[in-house]
C-alpha positions in Angstrom: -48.4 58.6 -4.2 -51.8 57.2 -4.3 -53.9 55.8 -1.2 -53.4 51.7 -0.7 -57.0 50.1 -2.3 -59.0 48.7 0.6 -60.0 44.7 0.8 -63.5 44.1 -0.8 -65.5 44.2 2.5 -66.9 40.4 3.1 -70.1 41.8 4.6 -72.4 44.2 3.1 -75.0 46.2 5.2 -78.4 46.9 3.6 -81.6 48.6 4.6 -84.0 46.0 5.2 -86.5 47.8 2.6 -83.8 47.1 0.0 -83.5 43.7 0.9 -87.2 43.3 0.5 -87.7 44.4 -3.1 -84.2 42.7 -3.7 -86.3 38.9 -2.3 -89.7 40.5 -4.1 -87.9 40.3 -7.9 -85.8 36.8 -7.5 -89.4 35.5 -5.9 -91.3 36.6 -8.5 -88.6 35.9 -11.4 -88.7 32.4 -10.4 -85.3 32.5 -8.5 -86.5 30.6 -5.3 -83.8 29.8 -4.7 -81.9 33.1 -4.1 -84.9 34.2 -2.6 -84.9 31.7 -0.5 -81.3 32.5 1.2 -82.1 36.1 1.5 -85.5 35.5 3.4 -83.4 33.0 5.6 -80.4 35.6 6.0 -83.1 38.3 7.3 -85.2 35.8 9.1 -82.2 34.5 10.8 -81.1 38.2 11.8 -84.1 39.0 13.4 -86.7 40.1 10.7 -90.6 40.4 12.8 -92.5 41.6 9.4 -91.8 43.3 6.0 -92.7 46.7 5.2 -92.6 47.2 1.6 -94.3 44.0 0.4 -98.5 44.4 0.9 -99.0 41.5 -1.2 -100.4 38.8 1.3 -99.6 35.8 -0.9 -96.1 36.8 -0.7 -95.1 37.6 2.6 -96.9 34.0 2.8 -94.1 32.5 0.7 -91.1 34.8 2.4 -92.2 33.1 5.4 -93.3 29.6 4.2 -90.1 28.0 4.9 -89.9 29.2 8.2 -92.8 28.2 9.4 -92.7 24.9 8.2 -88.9 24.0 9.2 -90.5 24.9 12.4 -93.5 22.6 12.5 -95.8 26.0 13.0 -97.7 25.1 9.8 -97.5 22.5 6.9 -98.2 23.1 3.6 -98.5 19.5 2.2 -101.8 17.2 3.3 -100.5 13.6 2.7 -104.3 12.9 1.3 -103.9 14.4 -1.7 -102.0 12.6 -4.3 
């Protein structure tokens, strides 16, 4: 008699490293979008910095939407047309 299969879990857990290189590829494959909900997801669970990315461009971007959505920086200057 063989064991009952387990539910797919609905939640996966992931080392925030992983998660990192995981938002580094989509970001830099042109994905924003994806990247976009994974730097939310880890923003909105408590992310202070990133580890693996050096790159200060990029941790830039990860955290472009934040900033902006809360008015800590804007990006667009309505001078410039």
């Amino acid at each position: 008699m063989s064991a009952p299969e387990a539910p797919t879990p609905k939640t996966y857990f992931l080392d925030a490293d992983v998660l990192e290189m995981v938002w580094e590829g989509l970001y830099e494959s042109g994905q924003d979008e994806l990247a976009r909900v994974i730097s939310d997801s880890m923003i909105a669970q408590g992310c202070q910095e990133l580890t693996t990315i050096k790159d200060a461009s990029l941790i830039l971007m990860f955290w472009k939407d934040y900033l902006e959505e809360n008015e800590l920086v804007s990006f667009k200057d309505p001078e410039l047309h």
